[in-house]
N, C-alpha and C positions, 0 to 999 in steps of 0.2 A: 484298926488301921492307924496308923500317923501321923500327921499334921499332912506330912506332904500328898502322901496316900489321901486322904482326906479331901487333897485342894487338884488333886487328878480327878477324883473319881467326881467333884463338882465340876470339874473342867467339861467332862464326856457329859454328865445329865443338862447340862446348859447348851453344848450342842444338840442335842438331843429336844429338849423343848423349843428350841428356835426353828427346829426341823417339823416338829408336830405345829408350832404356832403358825407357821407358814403357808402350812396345809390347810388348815381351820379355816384361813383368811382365803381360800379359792372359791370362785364364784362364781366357776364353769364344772363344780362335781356334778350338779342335780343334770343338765343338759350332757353331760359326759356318757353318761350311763342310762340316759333315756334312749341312746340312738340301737340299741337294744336291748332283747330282752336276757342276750347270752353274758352281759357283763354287770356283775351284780358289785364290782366294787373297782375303785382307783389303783389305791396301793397296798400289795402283797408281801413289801420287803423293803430293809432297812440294810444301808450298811455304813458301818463305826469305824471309821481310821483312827484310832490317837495314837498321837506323838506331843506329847508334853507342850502345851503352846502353841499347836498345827493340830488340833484335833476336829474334825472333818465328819459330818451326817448327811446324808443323801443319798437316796432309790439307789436300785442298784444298776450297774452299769458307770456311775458317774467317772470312776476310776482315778485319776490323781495323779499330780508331777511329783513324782520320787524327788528326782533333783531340787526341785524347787521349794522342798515341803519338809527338807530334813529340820530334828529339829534341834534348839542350842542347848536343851537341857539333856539330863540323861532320865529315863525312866527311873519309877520309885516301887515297880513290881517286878518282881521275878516271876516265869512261867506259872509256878504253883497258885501264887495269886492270884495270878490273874482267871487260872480257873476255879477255884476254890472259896475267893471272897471278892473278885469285883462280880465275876458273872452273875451271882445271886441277887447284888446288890443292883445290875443294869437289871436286871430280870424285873424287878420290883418298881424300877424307874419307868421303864417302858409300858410293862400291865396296864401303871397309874394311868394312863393317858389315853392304851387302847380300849378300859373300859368304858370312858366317857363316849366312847367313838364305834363300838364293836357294831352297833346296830344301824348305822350310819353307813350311808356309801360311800363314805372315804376310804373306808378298807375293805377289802377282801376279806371271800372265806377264808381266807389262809393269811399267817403274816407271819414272818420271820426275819430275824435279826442278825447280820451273820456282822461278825467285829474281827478286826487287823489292830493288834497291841504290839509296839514297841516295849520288852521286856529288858531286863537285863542280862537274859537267857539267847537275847534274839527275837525277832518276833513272832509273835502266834496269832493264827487265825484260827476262829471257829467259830462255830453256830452259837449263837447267845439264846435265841430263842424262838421257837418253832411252832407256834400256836393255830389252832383249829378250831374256827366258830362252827358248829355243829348245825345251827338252825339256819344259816346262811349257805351252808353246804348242801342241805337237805333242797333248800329253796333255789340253789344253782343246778342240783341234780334234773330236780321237778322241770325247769324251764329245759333243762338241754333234752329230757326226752320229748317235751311238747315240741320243741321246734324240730326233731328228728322226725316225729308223726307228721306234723301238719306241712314243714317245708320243704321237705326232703322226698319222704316216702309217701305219702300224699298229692304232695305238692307239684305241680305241672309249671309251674312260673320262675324266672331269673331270680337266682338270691343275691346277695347285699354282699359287698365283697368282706367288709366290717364281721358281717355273721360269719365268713368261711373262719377267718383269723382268730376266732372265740371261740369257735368249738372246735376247731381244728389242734388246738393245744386244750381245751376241756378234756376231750376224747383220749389224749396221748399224758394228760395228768393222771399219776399212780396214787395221787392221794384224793382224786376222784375216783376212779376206778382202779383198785388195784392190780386187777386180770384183766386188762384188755382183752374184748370179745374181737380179737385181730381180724376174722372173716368180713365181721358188719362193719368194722371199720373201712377194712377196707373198700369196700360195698360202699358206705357215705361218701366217700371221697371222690369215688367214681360216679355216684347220683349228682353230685355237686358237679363235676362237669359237665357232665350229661346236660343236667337241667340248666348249664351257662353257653353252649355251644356255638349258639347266635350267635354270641356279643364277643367277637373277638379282645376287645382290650380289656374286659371285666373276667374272661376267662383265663388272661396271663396272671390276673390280678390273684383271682380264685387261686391256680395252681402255684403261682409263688408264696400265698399261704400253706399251702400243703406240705409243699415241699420245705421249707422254713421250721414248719411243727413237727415235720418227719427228721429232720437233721438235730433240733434239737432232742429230740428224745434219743435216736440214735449216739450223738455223741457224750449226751450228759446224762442218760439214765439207762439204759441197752449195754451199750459197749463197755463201760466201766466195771461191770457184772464182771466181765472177764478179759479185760484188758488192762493194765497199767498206762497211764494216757499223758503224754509229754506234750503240755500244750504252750503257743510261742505266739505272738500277736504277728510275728513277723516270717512265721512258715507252716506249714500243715502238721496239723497231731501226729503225733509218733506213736503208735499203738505197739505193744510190747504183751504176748498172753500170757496170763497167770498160769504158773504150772499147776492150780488146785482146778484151771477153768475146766467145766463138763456141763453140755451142752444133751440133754436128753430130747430124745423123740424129734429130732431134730428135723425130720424131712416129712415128718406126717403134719396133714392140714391144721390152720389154723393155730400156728404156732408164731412167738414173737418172732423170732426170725423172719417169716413172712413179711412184717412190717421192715425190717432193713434191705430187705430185699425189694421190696416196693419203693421204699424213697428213692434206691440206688438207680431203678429204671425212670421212675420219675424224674432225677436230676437226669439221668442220660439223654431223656427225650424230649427234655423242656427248659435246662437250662442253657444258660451260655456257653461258650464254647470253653472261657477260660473256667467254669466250674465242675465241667464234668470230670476230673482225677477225681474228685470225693466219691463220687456213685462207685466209680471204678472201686477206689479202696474199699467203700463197704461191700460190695461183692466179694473183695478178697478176704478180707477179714471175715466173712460168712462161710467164704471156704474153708477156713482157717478151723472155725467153729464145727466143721464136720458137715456142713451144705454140701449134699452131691446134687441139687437143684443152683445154688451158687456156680460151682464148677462147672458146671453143664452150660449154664450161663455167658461165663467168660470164655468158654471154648466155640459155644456154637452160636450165642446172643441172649436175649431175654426171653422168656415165656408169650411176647407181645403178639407176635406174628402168627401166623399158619403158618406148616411149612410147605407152602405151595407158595406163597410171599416170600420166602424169601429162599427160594431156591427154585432156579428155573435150570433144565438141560434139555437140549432138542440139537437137531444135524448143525446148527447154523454159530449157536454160544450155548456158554454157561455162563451162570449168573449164581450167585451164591452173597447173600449178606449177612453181616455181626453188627446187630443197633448198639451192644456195650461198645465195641470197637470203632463203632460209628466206619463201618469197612463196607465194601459193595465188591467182589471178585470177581471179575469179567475176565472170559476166556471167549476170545473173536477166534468157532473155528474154521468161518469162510468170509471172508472182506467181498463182504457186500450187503449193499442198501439192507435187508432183511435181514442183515445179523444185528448192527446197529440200532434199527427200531425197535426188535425184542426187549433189547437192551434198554433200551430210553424210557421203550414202557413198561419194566419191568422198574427201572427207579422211579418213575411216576406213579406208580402205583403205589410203592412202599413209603413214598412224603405224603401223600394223603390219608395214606394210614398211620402216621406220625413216626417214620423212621427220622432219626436225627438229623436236621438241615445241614449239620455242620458234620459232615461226610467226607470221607474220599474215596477213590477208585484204585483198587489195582489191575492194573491192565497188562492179558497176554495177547497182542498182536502182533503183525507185521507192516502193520499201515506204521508210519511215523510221521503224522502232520504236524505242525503248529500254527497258529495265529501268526500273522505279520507287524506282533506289536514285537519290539523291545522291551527287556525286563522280565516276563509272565515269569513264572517257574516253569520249570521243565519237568511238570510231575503227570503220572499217568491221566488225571484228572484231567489235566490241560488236554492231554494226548486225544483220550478217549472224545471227546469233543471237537478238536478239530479234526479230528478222522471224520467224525459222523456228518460234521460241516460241509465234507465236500459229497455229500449227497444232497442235490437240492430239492430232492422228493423230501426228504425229511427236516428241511426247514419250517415247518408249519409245527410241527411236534415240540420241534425243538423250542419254538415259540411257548407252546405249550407248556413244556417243561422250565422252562427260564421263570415264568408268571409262577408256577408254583412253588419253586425252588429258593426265589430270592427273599432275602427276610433279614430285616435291620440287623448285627452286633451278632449275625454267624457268617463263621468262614469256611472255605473248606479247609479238611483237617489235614492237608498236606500243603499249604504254605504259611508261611510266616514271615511277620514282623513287615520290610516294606514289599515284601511278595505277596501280601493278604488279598484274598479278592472272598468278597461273598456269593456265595452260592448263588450259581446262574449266570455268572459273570461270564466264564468258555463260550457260552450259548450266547448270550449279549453282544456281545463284542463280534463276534464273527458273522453274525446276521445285520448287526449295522451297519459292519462294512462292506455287506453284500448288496444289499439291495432298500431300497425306501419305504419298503412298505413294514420295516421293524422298527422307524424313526419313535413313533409309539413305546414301541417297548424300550426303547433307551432311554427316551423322556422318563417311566416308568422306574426303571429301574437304578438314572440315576436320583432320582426323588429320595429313594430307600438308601441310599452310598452313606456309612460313615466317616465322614473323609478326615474325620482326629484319627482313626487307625486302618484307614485304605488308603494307597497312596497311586495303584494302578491306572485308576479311571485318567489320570492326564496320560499315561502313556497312550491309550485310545483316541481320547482327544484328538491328539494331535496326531496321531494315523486317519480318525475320522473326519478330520478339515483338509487334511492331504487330498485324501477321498472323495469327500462331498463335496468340497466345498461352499460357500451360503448362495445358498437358494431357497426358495418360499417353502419346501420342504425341509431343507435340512436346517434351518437357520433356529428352530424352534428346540431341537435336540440337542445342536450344539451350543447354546445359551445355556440349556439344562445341567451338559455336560461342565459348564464352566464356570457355572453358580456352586460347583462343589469341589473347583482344581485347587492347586497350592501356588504359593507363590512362586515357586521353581517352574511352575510351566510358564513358556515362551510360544506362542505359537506366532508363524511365519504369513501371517493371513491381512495384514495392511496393505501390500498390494493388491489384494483382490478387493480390497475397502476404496480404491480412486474411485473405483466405478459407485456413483451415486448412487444406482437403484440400490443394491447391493448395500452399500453404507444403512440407506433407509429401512433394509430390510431390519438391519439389527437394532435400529432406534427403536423402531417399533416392537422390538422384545425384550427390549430394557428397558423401556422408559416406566413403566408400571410395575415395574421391583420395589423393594425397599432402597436406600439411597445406598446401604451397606453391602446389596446383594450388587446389584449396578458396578459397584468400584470393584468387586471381585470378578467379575464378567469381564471387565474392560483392563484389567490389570497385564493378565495373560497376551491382552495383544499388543497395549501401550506403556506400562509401566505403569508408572507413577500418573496420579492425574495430571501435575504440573508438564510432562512431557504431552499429554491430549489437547491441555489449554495453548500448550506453544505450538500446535499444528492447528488449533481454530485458527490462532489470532494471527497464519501465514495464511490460511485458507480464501477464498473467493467465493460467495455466494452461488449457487446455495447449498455449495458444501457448507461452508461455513458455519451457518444454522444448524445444520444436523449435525455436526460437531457440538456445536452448546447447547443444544437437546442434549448430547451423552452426557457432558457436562455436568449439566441441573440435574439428572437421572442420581447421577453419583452424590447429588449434594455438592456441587465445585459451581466456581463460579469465576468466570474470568480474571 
């Protein structure tokens, strides 16, 4: 090499030791890797950006401002070089340092080095180096089958969401097991929920590990097999098949495919609403692959159900549902109370068996109700619901079904953007405006509202203070309802407030808020606070007071 060659290739080993030095100096490794026994090391990988004067060390992930990073010099390698005589030489630089360390929990059984060179060619990436501690490997294998025996298959007790995240990518690591035994896998995964069932929020926790380790294998080790893969930070992978791809034994058990096919229902049934395209696409990508179980799939839904779940027919409906499509097919063929309850219970059935929340309905009736809000969407979803509303034998179901149905950041799948309502909403709404004894559930329900991307709940609102208006019953709901409204609701309810009882009612529902939740409650009827404080300071005792009670509630002050 060259002088310059020379004062490059220092340049990268100097990044490079200030990366290892760094590390050395951490003094949270030993407590890092005590919180189990499934993570035997820190870090598994390095990666090398140089650009002559901008040359950059750091895990992987760290990624980098192109713009901001270009650099003023020109490179002093050309491609050949750079694989022929720096790679050998990084090779040599990096070793030095992982042997001091191999045995140490700073690294992994595994560590690799992948480098981005600015050449004269353009730039090149590649793997620098890809190394395997053998006795460290041996020693992560050992722990992952003891804690398969003891916590799992064994095991009767909640596990650590920490453990689902370790083995969950041990299990779908090829340089652990090269053949995934896909059956037991999928078998663990399902033990693991099984055994977290209880615990509602450690169970989302669980399966968003699953689902996380099942996508990355799917799109960086599975799919690649035989797809060409266009990937964008700023839209979904572009899958494109190799024309050499061949896909053998494709539909017989315990084949990888079964694991793509598993994520795919897994994302369908647990993730959010906006992430389900991806399960969708690896189903079709699986068809693509020669899956007449994929196919089967996207035409009639997943393998999840019986099909007496998800297909009902008798003199009264049909009912027919697709969990990939997140679809429900209702044919009403008699408009009456008994066609509708089938119905009701026939989707209640299938959300506690974990059909996708984030649903819709298509609907063949003759009924054409709707809700008396302004706004809703005009989708069958809406439809199917207020039909069923005007039966008020089946208001209690319908209760029923709203309490299982509703669930934070899902919508149903036929509206959008400011038409979003979450599941359960039809049912909500139409029983609050009916009668008092749902006040409950609308307190409930709006608890759960995320009102950054629902904007509906003040259309109710303000149909449910037309309605109710405050009284010892409703004044608890509608507080509820208005701790989560937007600025844009206006509601027309100040003269109903002359009346002091009335006024009192709602002090007494705000004044034990936070200061911030208060000024969101009282916005919708007064504005701005300074418009509340200019109606104290005309007031007469003992409005008055209860005026600067709302006041102080808000944090405001005359």
């Amino acid at each position: 090499m060259n002088s310059r060659q020379e004062e490059a290739l220092e340049e990268m080993k100097a990044a490079i030791y200030e990366w290892f030095d760094e590390q050395e100096k951490r003094k949270d490794v030993e407590d890092a890797v005590k919180r189990t026994t499934l993570q035997i090391g820190i870090f598994n990988d390095m990666e090398l950006d140089y650009r002559p004067g901008r040359t950059i060390v750091d895990s992987s992930g760290f990624g980098g401002n192109d713009a901001g990073r270009k650099s003023m010099k020109a490179s002093p390698f050309t491609r050949e070089q750079v694989l022929h005589e720096v790679q050998p030489r990084l090779v040599d630089i990096v070793k030095e340092r992982l042997n001091k360390l191999k045995t140490q929990v700073l690294i992994d059984y595994r560590f690799t080095l992948q480098g981005s060179f600015a050449t004269t060619d353009g730039p090149v990436k590649l793997t620098v180096l890809d190394v395997v501690y053998e006795e460290k490997k041996q020693q992560l294998l050992e722990r992952v089958a003891s804690y398969i025996e003891n916590k799992l298959e064994k095991g009767v007790y909640p596990t650590k969401p920490l453990e689902t995240f370790f083995l969950t990518r041990h299990m779908l690591d090829p340089n652990l097991f090269p053949v995934p035994d896909v059956g037991r896998t999928i078998a663990l995964f399902d033990r693991i929920q099984e055994l977290n069932k209880e615990r509602t929020q450690a169970l989302r926790e669980h399966r968003g590990d699953i689902i996380r380790a099942l996508k990355h294998w799917a799109e960086d080790i599975f799919l690649p097999r035989y797809y060409d893969v266009t990937r964008s930070e700023y839209r979904t992978n572009e899958y494109t098949i190799k024309p050499d791809a061949v896909l053998t034994h494709v539909d017989e058990p315990n084949q990888p495919i079964d694991l793509l096919l598993y994520g795919a229902v897994m994302i369908l049934r647990y993730e959010p609403n906006y992430s389900k395209d991806k399960g969708k696409t690896f189903l079709e990508l699986a068809k693509q692959l020669g899956s007449g179980r994929a196919g089967r799939m996207l035409k009639e839904g997943s393998d999840s159900f019986a099909p007496e779940d998800v297909h009902l027919r008798d003199e009264l409906v049909e009912c027919k549902a697709n969990d990939v499509f997140s679809t429900m097919t209702i044919v009403i063929r008699q408009e009456e109370a008994g066609a509708y309850e089938r119905a009701i219970v026939f989707i209640l059935s299938l959300l506690r068996k974990g059909f996708p929340k984030s649903y819709k309905i298509k609907l063949k009736s003759s009924m054409r109700e709707a809700l008396p809000i302004k706004g809703l969407a005009k989708s069958d979803t809406h439809r199917f619901f207020a039909n069923a509303l005007a039966y008020t034998e089946l208001h209690p179901l319908l209760e029923e079904y709203a309490r299982e149905a509703m669930e934070q950041f899902e919508w149903y799948e036929d509206t959008e953007s400011e038409k979003s309502v979450m599941p359960g909403s039809y049912a909500v709404f139409g029983l609050g405006l009916t009668d008092e004894r749902y006040f409950p559930l609308v307190e409930a329900y709006m608890a759960l509202v995320d009102e950054e991307h629902q904007l509906m709940q003040d259309k109710f609102t303000t149909v449910f203070a037309e309605t109710h208006g405050i009284t010892e019953r409703s004044v608890s709901a509608l507080v509820a309802c208005l701790r989560c409204s937007h600025d844009s609701l206006k509601l027309k309810i100040q003269p109903e407030l002359e009346n002091e009882d009335k006024l009192a009612l709602l002090v007494q529902h705000v004044e034990d808020l936070p200061d911030y939740e208060a000024e969101r409650v009282l916005y919708p009827i007064w504005g701005k606070t300074e418009k509340l404080a200019a109606s104290a300071r005309k007031a007469q005792e003992p409005r008055k007071e209860l005026l600067l009670r709302l006041l102080k509630a808000a944090g405001q002050e005359i």
